[in-house]
C-alpha positions as CSV (number, residue, x, y, z in Angstrom):
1,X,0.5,-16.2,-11.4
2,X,-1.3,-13.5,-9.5
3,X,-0.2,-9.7,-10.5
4,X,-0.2,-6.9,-8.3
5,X,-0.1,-3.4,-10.7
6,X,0.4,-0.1,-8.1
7,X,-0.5,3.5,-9.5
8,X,-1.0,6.3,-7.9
9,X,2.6,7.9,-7.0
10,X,4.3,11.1,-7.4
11,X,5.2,14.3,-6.2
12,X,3.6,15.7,-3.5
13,X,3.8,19.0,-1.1
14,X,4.7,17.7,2.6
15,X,0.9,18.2,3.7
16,X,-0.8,16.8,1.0
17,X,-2.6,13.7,0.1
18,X,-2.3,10.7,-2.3
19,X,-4.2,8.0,-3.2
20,X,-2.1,5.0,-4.2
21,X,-4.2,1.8,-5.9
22,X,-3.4,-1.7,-6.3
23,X,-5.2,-4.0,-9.2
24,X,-5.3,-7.2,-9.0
25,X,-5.2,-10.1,-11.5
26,X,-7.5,-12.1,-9.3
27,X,-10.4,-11.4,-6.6
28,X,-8.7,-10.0,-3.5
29,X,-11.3,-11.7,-1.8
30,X,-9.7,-15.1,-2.3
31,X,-6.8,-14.0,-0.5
32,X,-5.8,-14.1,3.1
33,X,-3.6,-11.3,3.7
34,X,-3.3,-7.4,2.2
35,X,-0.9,-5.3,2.7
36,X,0.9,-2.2,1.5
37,X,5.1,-2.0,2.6
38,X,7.4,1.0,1.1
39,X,11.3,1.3,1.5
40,X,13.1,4.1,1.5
41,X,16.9,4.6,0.1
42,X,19.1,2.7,2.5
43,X,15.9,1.4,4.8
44,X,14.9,-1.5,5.2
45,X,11.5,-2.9,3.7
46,X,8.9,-2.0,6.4
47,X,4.9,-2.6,6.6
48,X,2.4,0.6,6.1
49,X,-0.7,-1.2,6.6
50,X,-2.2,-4.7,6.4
51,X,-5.5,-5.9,6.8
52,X,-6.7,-10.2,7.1
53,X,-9.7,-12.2,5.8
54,X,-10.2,-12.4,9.7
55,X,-10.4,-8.7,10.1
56,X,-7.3,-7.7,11.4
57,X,-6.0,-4.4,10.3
58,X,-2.4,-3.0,11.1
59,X,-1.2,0.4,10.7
60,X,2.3,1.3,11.2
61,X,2.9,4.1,14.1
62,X,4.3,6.4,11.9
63,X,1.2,6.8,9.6
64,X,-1.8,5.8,12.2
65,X,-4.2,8.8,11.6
66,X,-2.9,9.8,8.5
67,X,-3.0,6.7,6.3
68,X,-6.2,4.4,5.3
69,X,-6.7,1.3,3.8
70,X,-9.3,0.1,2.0
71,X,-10.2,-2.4,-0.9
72,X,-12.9,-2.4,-3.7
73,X,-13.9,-6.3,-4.4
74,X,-16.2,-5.4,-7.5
75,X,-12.6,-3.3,-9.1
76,X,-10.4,-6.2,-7.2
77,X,-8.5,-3.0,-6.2
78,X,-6.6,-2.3,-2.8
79,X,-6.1,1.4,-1.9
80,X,-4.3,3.7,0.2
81,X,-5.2,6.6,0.9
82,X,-2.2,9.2,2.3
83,X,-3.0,12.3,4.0
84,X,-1.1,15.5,5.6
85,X,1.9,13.7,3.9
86,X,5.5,14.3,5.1
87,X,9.1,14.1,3.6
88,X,9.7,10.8,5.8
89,X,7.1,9.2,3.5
90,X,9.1,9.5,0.4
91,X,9.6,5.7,-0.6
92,X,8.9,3.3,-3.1
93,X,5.3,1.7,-1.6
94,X,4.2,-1.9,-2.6
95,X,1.2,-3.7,-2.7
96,X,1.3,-7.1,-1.3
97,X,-1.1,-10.4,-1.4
98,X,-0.5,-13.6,0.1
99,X,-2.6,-16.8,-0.6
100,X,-1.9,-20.2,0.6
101,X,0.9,-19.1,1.9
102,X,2.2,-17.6,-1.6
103,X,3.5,-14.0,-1.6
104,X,2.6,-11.6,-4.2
105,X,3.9,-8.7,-4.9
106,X,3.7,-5.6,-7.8
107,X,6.1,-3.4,-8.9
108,X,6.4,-0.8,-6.5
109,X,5.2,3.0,-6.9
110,X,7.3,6.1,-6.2
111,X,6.1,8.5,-3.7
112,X,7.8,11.6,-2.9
113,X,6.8,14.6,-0.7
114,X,9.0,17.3,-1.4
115,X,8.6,21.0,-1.6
């Protein structure tokens, strides 16, 4: 099967950046759909940003200006890059693949902005 590895989290001061990463087992050119999700305690499971083989990208409203996805296909690595970071960001984040309509997903990363 396809695994999904995140790294990256921590602590963080509200206003600072992160970079989260996502390696994958396979090229993450071969699949159709990217995407990073976090959940906070007692929230449900939402999307962060998402990006298709057909170019669509998706940022949630909450991080549009402040949160970027990218992917490097020679490291089969997904990023996302977190900036002027807040407490309401403080969640487990999870990189997600989907291929022929199979979803992967890794093991989630803890992000926490706290002073």
């Amino acid at each position: 099967q396809v695994q999904l590895v995140e790294s990256g989290g921590g602590l963080v001061q509200p206003g600072g950046s992160l970079r989260l990463s996502c390696a994958a087992s396979a090229s993450i050119n071969t699949f159709f759909e990217l995407a990073w999700y976090r959940q906070a305690p007692g929230k449900q499971r939402e999307l962060v940003a998402s990006f298709t083989a057909s170019g669509t990208n998706t940022y949630a409203e909450s991080v549009k200006g402040r949160f970027t996805m990218s992917g490097d296909s020679a490291k089969n690595t997904l990023y996302l890059h977190m900036s002027s970071l807040k407490p309401e960001d403080t969640a487990v984040y999870y990189c997600r693949a989907e291929r022929q309509g199979w979803h992967y997903w890794g093991q989630g990363t803890q992000v926490t902005v706290s002073s």
